[in-house]
Phi, psi and omega in degrees: 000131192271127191295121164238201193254019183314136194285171187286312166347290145357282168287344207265325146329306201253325160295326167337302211277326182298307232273310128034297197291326200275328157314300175315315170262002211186000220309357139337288193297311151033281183269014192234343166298309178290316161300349198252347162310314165275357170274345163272135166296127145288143173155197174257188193268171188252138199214146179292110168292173173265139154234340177200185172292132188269113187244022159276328200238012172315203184215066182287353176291339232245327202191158197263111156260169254222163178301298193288011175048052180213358142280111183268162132220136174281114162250024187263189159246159180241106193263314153227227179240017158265003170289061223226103149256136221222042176291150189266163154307182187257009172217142190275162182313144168291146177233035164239050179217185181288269204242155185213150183187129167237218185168135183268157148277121207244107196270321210197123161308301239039209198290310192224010168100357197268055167293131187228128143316107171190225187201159164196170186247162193303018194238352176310137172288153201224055174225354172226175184288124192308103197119356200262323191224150170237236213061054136198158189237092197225178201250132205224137184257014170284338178233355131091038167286172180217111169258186212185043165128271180285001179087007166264124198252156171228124152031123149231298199215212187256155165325161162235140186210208191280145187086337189269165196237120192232127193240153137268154175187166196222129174267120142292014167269329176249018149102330221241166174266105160264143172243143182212177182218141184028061172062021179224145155281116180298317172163161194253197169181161175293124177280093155253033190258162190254189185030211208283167178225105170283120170291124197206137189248168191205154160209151185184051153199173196300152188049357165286152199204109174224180182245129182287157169220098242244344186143327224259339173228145171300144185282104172006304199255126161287076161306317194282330180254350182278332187278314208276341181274005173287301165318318203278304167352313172267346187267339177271323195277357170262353180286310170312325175292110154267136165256145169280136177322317165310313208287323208261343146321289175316306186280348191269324190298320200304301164347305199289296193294317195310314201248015173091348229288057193338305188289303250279286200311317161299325183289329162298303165312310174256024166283313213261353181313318170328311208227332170265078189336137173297159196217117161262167175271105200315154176287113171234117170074030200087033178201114218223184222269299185310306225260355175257330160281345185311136191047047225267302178303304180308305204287321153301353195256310200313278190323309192289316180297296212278004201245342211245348231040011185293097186270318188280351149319301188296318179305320149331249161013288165268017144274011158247306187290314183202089193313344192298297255252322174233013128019284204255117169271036156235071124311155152307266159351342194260306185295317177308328180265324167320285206289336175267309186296059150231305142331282197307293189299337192272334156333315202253335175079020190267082179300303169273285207321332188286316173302295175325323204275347196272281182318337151273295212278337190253356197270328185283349193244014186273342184246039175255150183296144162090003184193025160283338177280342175262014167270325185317297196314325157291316162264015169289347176309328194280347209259293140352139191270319167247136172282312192307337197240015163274150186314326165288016196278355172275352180281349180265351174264183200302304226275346150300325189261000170290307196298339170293283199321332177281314158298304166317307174332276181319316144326303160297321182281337178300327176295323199323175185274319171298348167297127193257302186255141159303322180296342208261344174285312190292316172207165195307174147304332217266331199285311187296343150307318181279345183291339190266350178282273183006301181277334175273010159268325181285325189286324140359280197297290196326343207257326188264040194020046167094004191276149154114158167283148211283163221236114154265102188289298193313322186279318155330287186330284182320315179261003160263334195281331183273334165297331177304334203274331190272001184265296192315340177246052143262000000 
């Protein structure tokens, strides 16, 4: 499947959305949804930044721009207060991140200092100062105001004049406009304006001159360090939510049992003995603490061979316990174990053997709806000299093969005698909890018209397991 750039918001939209349909026919295909989530990068989305001054829509009687469109001078006289030379960037701020932030260099006060900072949106008039009308917001360094619209400024921060460096920025996680000087922060305020936002400087008295820096030079203002206590900010305010000890047990043991791991789980049981009451799991949708232990031994050796790359052990395995389960060789399940012994061989650098194994076992399932694209992805592996490092290279890490191992899993469970739902097989309470966290990051973003960054849980996951790591060696 050829790697784009969809965003995770996206994928994670569309298996949600997905998984419903595909359980009813398949409850396999499922785990083929879930494979198709790791051939998109995570990360963030891509969006056009300001790179220089729109010197088309500028207020060009009022001031000199520069050959590199990254330089204003006022040459005018400032005769009133429509006399404002003002321009926006040649792109409005990107809004699919934590924060956006550029910053001027004030190279010449001039006569009287009135230089300003902010944003305004495309319907701003471009005779006045930003903060003068509204839809804009701006930071004015003769009197160090902060204007918001009606043109009355109010008490923010200290004056800015020649030599010193004044950055804007918009958080989009609080919503706010921040301002800082020479690398310290002045102070944020609420944004309340909607749609795209320019970042725009203004000047308007004689000789003044400054230069914008859009990114291209390092910034005065430690940005890299203003995002991560923005991150640590939020991470704290989830950190304040107590859980009862019982509720985060129930969820980890349920976990445990779901997905076979037996020793983790016993060992977890006499870590918690101490301290935790015994708990059974209560039955949600037909499927309880007995229906979750079913086979519990099997589903771990499965789970340890197909975690080891043995595909053909395992492929054993179930066709002695449980023949039902590979039965239909074009099944999801069929494929999923096909497409890793296939994996497994281009892994081993056993080449031909991988080819022979692609044309009987990978060949039946390519003009079938749903898996012409990862087979292709699987054999783009053959065409690379490093694999790991081609768009399919994600079919080569450890986390492919947790998703075979997840299905079989699900599957096995699925056999049991007592299952009333398909759903309650596919994933633990603790995995259907981070799924209701998701939509409710996504639903989140959607209310703040898309602003802020897209809700990645792996990239979460990661960056709580690693502050956890750097705390423990302290």
């Amino acid at each position: 499947m050829t790697t784009t750039n969809t965003t995770a918001a996206t994928t994670n939209n569309t298996a949600i959305n997905s998984s419903s349909k595909n359980v009813n026919q398949d409850p396999g295909s499922y785990f083929i949804d879930v494979a198709r989530q790791y051939s998109s990068p995570v990360g963030g989305e891509t969006e056009l930044e300001p790179t220089e001054l729109n010197t088309v829509k500028g207020s060009g009687g009022f001031l000199v721009v520069s050959i590199d469109k990254l330089s204003v001078k006022y040459t005018s006289v400032n005769l009133h207060g429509h006399d404002v030379g003002v321009i926006q960037a040649d792109r409005p701020a990107p809004e699919k991140r934590l924060v956006y932030y550029f910053e001027i260099h004030v190279k010449n006060a001039g006569a009287r200092g009135q230089i300003a900072i902010g944003f305004t949106n495309h319907t701003f008039k471009m005779r006045r100062q930003p903060g003068w009308e509204a839809n804009s917001y701006g930071y004015h360094g003769d009197d160090g105001n902060l204007y918001r619209g009606p043109g009355t400024g109010e008490a923010f921060g200290p004056t800015f004049t020649t030599n010193d460096t004044v950055g804007a920025g918009i958080n989009y996680a609080s919503q706010e406009f921040f301002f800082t000087k020479n690398g310290a922060l002045v102070g944020a305020v609420y944004k309340d304006m909607k749609g795209l936002l320019f970042p725009t400087v203004a000047v308007h008295s004689q000789n003044e001159e400054i230069e914008v820096n859009f990114g291209k030079k390092p910034f005065a203002f430690d940005l890299k360090e203003y995002e991560r206590q923005e991150t640590m900010k939020q991470q704290m305010k989830v950190d304040k939510i107590s859980l009862p000890p019982i509720v985060s047990y129930g969820l980890v043991r349920s976990y445990l049992l779901h997905n076979g791991y037996e020793e983790t789980l016993n060992a977890f049981d006499v870590a918690s003995k101490s301290n935790i009451p015994p708990i059974y799991i209560a039955q949600e949708n037909g499927s309880g603490e007995q229906d979750i232990a079913y086979a519990l031994a099997q589903r771990k050796a499965l789970r340890q061979l197909i975690r080891n790359g043995e595909i053909d052990s395992a492929f054993s395995k179930l066709r002695e316990w449980y023949p039902q389960i590979v039965q239909d060789e074009k099944s999801a399940t069929c494929f999923l174990l096909h497409s890793q012994k296939f994996i497994e061989l281009v892994r081993a650098g056993a080449l031909e053997e991988a080819v022979h194994y692609g044309r009987i076992e990978l060949a039946k399932f390519f003009k079938l709806p749903g898996f012409e694209d990862l087979v292709q992805d699987c054999v783009a592996l053959l065409a690379y000299e490093k694999p790991h490092q081609c768009s399919a290279g994600y079919l080569l890490e450890e986390s492919q093969r947790e998703i075979v191992a997840d299905a079989v899993n699900a599957m096995i469970l699925l056999t049991g005698p007592n299952v009333k739902d398909a759903q309650s097989c596919l994933r633990s309470h603790l995995e259907r909890l981070l799924r209701q966290l998701t939509v409710c990051c996504l639903e989140r973003r959607s209310l703040n018209g898309g602003q802020g960054e897209a809700f990645h849980l792996h990239g979460a996951l990661k960056l709580n397991s690693g502050k956890r790591a750097k705390c423990s060696h302290l």
